[in-house]
C-alpha positions in Angstrom: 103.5 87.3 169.6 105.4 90.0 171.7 109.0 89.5 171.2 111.9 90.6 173.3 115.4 92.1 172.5 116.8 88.4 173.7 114.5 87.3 170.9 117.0 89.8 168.3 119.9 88.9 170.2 119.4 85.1 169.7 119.0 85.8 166.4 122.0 87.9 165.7 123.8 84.8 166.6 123.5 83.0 163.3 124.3 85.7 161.0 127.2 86.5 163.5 128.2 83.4 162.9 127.8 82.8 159.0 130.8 85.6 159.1 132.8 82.7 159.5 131.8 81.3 156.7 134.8 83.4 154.3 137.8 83.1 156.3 137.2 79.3 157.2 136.0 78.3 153.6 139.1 80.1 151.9 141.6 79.0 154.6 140.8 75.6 155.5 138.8 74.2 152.5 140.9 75.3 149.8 140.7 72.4 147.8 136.5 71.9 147.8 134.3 72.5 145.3 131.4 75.0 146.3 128.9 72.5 145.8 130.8 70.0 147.5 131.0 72.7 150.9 127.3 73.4 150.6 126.1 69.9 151.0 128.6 68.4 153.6 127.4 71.4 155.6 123.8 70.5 155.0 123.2 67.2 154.8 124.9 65.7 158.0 123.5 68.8 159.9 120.4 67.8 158.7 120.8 64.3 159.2 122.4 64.4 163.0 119.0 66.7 163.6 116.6 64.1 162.2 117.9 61.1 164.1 117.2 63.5 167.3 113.6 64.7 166.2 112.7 60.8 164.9 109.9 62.9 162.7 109.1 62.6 159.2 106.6 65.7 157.2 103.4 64.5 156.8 100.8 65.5 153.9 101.8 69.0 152.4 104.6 69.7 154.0 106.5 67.0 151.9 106.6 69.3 149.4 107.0 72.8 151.0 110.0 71.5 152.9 111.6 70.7 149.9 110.7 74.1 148.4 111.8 75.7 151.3 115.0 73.6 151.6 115.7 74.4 148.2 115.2 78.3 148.8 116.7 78.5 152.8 119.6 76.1 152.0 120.6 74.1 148.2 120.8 77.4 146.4 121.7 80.2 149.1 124.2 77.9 150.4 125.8 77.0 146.7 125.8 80.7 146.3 127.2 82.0 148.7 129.9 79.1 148.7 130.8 80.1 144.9 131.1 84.1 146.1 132.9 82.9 148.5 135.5 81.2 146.3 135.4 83.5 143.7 135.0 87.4 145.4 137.0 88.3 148.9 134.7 88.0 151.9 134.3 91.8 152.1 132.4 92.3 148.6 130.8 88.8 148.7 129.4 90.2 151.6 127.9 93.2 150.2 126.7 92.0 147.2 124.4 89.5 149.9 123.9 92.8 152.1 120.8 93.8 149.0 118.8 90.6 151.0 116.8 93.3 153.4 115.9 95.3 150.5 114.3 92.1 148.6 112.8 91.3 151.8 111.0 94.6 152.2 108.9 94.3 149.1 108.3 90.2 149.3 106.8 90.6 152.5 104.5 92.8 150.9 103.6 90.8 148.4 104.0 87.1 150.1 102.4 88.4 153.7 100.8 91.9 152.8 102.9 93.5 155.1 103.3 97.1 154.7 105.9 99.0 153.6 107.9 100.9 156.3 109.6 104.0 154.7 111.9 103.5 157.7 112.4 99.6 156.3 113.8 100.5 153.2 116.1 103.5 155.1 117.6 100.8 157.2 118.0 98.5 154.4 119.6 101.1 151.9 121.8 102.5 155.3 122.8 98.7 155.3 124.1 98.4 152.3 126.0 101.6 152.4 128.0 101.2 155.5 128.7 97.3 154.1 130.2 99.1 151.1 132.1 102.0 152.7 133.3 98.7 155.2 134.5 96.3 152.6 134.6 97.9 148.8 138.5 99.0 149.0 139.9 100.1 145.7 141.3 96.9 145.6 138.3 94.9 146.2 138.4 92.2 142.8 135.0 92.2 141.2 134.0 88.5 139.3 131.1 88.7 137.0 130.0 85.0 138.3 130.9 85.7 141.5 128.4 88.6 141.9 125.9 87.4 140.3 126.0 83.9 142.5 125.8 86.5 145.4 122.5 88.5 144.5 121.2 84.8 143.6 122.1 83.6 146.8 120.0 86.8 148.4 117.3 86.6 146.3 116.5 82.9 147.3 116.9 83.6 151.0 114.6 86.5 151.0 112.1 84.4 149.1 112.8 81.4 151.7 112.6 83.5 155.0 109.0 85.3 153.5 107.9 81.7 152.8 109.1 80.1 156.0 107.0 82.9 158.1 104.1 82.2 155.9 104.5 78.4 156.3 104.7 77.7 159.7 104.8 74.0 160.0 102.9 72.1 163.3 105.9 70.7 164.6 108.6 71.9 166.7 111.0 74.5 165.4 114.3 71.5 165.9 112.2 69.5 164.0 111.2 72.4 161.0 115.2 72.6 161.0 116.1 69.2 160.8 113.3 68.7 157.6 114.8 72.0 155.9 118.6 70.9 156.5 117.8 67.1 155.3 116.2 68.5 152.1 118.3 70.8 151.4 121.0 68.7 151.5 119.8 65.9 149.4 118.8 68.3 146.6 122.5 68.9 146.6 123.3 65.3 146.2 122.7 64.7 142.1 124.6 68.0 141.4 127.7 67.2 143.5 127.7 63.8 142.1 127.1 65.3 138.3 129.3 68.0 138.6 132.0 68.8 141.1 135.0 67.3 141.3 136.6 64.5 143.0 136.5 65.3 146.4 140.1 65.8 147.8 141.3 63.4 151.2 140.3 65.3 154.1 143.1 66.3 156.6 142.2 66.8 160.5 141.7 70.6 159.7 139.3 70.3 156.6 137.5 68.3 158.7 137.2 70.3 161.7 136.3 73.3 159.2 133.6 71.2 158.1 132.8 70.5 161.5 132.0 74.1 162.4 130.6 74.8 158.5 128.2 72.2 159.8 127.5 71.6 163.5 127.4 74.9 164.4 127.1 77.1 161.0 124.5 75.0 159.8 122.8 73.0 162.9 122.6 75.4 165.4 122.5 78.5 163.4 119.5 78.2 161.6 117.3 76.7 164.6 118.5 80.6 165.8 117.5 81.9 163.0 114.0 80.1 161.8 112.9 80.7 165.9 113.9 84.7 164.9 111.8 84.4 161.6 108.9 83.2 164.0 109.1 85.3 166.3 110.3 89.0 164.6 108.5 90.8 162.1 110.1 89.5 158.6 111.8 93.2 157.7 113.2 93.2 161.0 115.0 89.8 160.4 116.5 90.5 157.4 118.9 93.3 158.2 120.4 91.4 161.4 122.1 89.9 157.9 124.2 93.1 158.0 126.7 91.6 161.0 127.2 88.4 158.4 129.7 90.7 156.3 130.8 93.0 159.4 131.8 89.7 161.4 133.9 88.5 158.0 135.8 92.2 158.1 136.3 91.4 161.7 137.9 88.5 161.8 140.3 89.4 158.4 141.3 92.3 160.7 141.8 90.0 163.7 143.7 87.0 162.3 144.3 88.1 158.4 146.3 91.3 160.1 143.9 93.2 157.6 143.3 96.7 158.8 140.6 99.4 158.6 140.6 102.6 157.4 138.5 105.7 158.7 136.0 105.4 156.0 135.6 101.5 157.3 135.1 102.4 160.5 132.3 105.2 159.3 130.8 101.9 157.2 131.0 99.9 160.8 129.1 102.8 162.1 126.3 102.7 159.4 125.3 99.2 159.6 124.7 99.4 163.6 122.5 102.4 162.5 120.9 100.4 160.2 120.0 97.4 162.8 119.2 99.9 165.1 116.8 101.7 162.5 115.4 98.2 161.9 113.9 97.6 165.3 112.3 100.3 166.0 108.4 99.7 166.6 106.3 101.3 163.8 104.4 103.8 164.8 
């Protein structure tokens, strides 16, 4: 399929967006659990989507979407909701910035795709300008934190190798809506099991949860599944780099957080490394 630069700008969108995801978690949700954050901004996503679709899976795909929903949305979503409590945005974003590198080799073994010297230069670019962006001398490290991060990347890159290699005969709203839904209900047992009491919800938690949901979640990943589609799977994965630049952004913008020379350097790396990332292989 011959893709576009609309299709990479349209795809930018979501991780643009799950930038958000730090300053509006640790500001307006203060009191949630991460569980708690991760299904109520998969399950009604999923939900609202399904009552639109009116589609059920059929056959085999019962079982993949629950795989993938597990992979795409239960665990990456509990991650990156614990780093998010636990770590400041800017290193929970770079420990998650290693997700192009896992993608490289998975789609060489998952899809026999071949190995681009010039994937793994973008990738490793990536992660360096991340950490010259966001790894201050007084960035706090938490064991569990980081290791909820790489967890979090690891199931992604597994998910978005598998959701290219599973592409489902339905339509891609419908694909989102099944991935959301199961996602969220895996969540379910554990939030019940193990978080706590959820706190009353003021008019801002909700309207956090609102935009954790309708628009990080709902809208977001139809971007980003139609991307995995349509792109070749190591040029997805380091449009992930704007996810931790958008989060440095917006602590600069509203946080009155500033950046240094060496973060503005970092700024410059991860561009190159989106740039290096589309190219065409030769």
């Amino acid at each position: 399929m011959k893709t576009t630069g609309q299709d990479v700008l349209l795809t930018a969108i979501a991780p643009m967006v799950w930038g958000s995801t730090y300053i509006v978690t640790t500001q307006f949700l203060p009191n949630f659990s991460p569980m708690t954050v991760a299904m109520l901004r998969a399950l009604p996503a999923g939900l609202l989507l399904l009552l639109i679709v009116r589609q059920l899976p059929r056959g085999i795909w019962w079982w993949r979407v629950f795989v993938l929903g597990a992979l795409n949305i239960s665990i990456f979503l509990s991650m990156l909701f614990v780093a998010a409590y636990r770590l400041p945005g800017g290193v929970a974003g770079t420990v998650a910035a290693v997700q192009p590198l896992f993608a490289v080799f998975l789609a060489r073994l998952l899809l026999s795709s071949a190995i681009r010297p010039l994937s793994i230069l973008a990738a490793l670019l990536g992660v360096a300008g991340v950490a010259l962006l966001v790894l201050t001398p007084r960035a706090a490290l938490d064991s569990i934190g980081i290791a909820a991060g790489l967890a979090g990347a690891a199931s992604m890159a597994v998910g978005n190798i598998l959701t290219r290699k599973w592409q489902p005969p339905v339509s891609l709203l419908t694909f989102t809506a099944w991935q959301l839904t199961a996602g969220g209900i895996l969540l379910v047992p554990v939030v019940l099991a193990f978080a706590p009491t959820l706190p009353a919800p003021t008019a801002i938690n909700l309207a956090a949860l609102a935009w954790l949901g309708l628009i990080g979640a709902a809208l977001t990943y139809v971007l980003w599944f139609r991307g995995i589609a349509r792109l070749d799977a190591t040029a997805v994965s380091p449009l992930l780099f704007i996810s931790p630049l958008t989060a440095v952004t917006l602590g600069w913008t509203f946080l009155d957080q500033t950046l240094s020379p060496i973060q503005i350097a970092g700024v410059g790396f991860v561009i190159g490394s989106i740039w290096l990332s589309q190219r065409p292989a030769r």
